[in-house]
N, C-alpha and C positions, 0 to 999 in steps of 0.2 A: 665644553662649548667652543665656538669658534668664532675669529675675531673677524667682524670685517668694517668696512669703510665707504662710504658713500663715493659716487663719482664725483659730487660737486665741494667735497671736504677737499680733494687733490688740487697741488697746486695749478690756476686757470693759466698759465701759460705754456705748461705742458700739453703736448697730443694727448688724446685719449689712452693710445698704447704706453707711451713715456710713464703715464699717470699709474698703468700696470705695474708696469716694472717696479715703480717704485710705492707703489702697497707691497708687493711681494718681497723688496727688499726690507723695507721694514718690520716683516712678519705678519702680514694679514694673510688669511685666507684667502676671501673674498672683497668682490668690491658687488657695491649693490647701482647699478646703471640707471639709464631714464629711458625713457619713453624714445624706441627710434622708430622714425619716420622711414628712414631706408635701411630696409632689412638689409641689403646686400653690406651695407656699412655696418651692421651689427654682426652680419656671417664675418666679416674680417675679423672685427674685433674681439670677438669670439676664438676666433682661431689663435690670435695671439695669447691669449688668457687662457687657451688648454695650451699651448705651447710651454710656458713658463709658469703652468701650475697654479694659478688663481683661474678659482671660483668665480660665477656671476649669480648669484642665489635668489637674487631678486630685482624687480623693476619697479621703479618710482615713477608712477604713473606723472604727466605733467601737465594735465588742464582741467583737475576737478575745480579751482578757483575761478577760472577764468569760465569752464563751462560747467556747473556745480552739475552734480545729481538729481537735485531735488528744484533744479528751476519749473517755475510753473510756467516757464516758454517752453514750448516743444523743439523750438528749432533750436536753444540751446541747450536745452537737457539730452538731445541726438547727438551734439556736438559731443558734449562729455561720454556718453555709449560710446561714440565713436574712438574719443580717445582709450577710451581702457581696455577695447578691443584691440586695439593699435599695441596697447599694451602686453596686452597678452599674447600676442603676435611676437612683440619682443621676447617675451620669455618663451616661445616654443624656441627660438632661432636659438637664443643665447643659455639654453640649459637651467635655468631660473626656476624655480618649484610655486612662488610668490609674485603679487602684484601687487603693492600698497597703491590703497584705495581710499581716497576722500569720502563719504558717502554722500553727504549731503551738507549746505552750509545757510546756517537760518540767518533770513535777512528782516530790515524791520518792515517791511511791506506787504511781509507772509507769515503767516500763522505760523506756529510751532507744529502744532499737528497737521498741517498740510505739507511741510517742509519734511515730516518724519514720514508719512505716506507715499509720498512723489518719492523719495531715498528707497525706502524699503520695494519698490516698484521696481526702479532702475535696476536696486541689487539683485533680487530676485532674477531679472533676464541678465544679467553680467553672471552671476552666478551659474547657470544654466550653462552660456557660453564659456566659461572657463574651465568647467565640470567636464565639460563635453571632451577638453583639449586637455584635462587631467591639470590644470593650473590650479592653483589657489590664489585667492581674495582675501587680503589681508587687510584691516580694515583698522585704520589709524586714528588714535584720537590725538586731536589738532585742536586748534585756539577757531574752532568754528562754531562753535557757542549750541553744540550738541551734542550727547550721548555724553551727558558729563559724570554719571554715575555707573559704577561698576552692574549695578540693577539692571539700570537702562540699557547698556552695551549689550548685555546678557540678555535682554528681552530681544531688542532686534536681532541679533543670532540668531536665537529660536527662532524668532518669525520668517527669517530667512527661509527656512528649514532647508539647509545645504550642508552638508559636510567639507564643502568648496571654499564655505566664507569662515574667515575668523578673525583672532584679532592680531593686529601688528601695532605693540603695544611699546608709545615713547616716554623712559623713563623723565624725562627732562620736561617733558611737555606737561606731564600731571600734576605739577606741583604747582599749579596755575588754581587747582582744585582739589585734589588730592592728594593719598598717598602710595608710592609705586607699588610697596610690599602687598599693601590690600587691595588692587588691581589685578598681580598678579596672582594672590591665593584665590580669588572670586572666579577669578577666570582663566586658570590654567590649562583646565580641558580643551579650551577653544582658542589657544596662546597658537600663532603660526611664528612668526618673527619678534622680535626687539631694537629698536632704536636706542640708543646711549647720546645723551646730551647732558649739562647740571645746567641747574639754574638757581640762583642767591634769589629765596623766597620773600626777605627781607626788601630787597633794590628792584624784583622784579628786572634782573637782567639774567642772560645767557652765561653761564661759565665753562669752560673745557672743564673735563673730568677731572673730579675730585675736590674739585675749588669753589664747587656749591654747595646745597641746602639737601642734593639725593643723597640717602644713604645708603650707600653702596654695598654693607655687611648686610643689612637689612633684605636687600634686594637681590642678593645674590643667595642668601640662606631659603627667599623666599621662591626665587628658580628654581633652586635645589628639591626642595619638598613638590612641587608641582611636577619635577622631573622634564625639566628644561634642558634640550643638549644641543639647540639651534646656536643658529648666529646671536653676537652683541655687535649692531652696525652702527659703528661710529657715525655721527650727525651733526657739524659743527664746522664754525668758516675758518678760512687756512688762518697763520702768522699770518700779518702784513708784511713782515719783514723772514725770510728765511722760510717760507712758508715750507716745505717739507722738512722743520724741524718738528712743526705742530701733527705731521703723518707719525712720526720715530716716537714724538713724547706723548701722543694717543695709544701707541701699539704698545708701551711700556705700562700706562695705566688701564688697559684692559688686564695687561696679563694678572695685576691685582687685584683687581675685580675679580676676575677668575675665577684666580687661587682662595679669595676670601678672607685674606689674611692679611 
């Protein structure tokens, strides 16, 4: 497997390229980018990142919250289209094989089943578009109060019916409701990426790796059997203080996770 790191984990007062440099210095692979607006700004950064050997594997789409999938406004549910085209745009420029996707986010004013229909709507034509452009849709489970079962995720799949959409599956985020191991054996066939965050299931808070409630042996035997050799992309806010100490002591607890031992 291969390690990598979110753009927004790097420390914020570095450039975007600085932030390269030093993923690569601390042994990432990859870094996984956002959503750009200006391509030509992504063709640079790009160039830097095959220059000194970091990967860009994937794009974090950035306005399924703001523009969800599944609004039953038209002019905001185009918005969100809009962004994950935008998206996938990014990942033609920047070499990225993935898009993490919001699909949809249920609110108290809409039905569940209206919010799962308008989602599987959008996906379907995002799907199509992404297909077309050989991208994949990788399709995140988030604290959006949907698709909370391994069942459920695995039915809108199918319903998809794409070979384009799957899932990009955050070990940190399920513990909110689940457990990672049994997320990942259910749904391994249709596994595109991973996110890596812990979380103290007990405090319901965030912890960097290894200092929560995921079991990481668990998680990683259960990659193994499903035959997982993608990225693990780190997902977690810097130090406050020394922040690219928290890039060096992430890239040292992946490599454990790893190895499994």
């Amino acid at each position: 497997m291969k390690k990598g790191i979110c753009m927004g984990c790097l420390p914020r007062e570095l450039s975007d390229e600085a932030k390269l440099y030093l993923a690569k210095d601390a042994g990432f692979d990859g870094v996984e980018i956002n959503t750009f607006d200006d391509l030509d700004a992504c063709r640079q950064l790009t160039g830097v990142a095959r220059q000194i050997g970091v990967e860009l594997p994937s794009v974090m789409a950035s306005g399924h919250w703001t523009y969800p999938l599944s609004s039953r406004d038209e002019g905001v549910r185009q918005q969100g289209i809009a962004n994950i085209k935008q998206s996938v745009e990014t990942a033609l420029v920047c070499g990225a094989t993935t898009v993490l996707v919001v699909p949809g986010v249920v609110q108290p004013d809409q039905s569940y089943a209206e919010t799962y229909e308008i989602a599987l709507h959008s996906m379907r034509e995002l799907a199509w578009y992404a297909g077309e452009r050989n991208i994949r849709l990788g399709i995140e489970n988030v604290w959006n109060r949907f698709l909370l079962t391994p069942m459920e995720m695995g039915r809108f799949l199918e319903e998809l019916r794409s070979p384009h959409a799957g899932l990009y599956f955050d070990c940190g985020n399920i513990l909110a409701y689940g457990y990672p191991q049994q997320w990942i054996r259910e749904l391994g066939s249709r596994l595109f990426k991973v996110h890596v965050k812990d979380f103290e299931s007990s405090t319901r808070q965030w912890k960097y790796l290894l200092q929560g409630s995921v079991d990481w042996k668990a998680v990683r035997a259960a990659l193994s059997e499903v035959g997982y050799d993608d990225y693990l992309t780190a997902e977690m806010s810097p130090y406050p203080t020394f922040p690219d100490q928290m890039v060096r002591d992430t890239a040292a607890h992946l490599d454990r996770i790893i190895r499994g031992e």
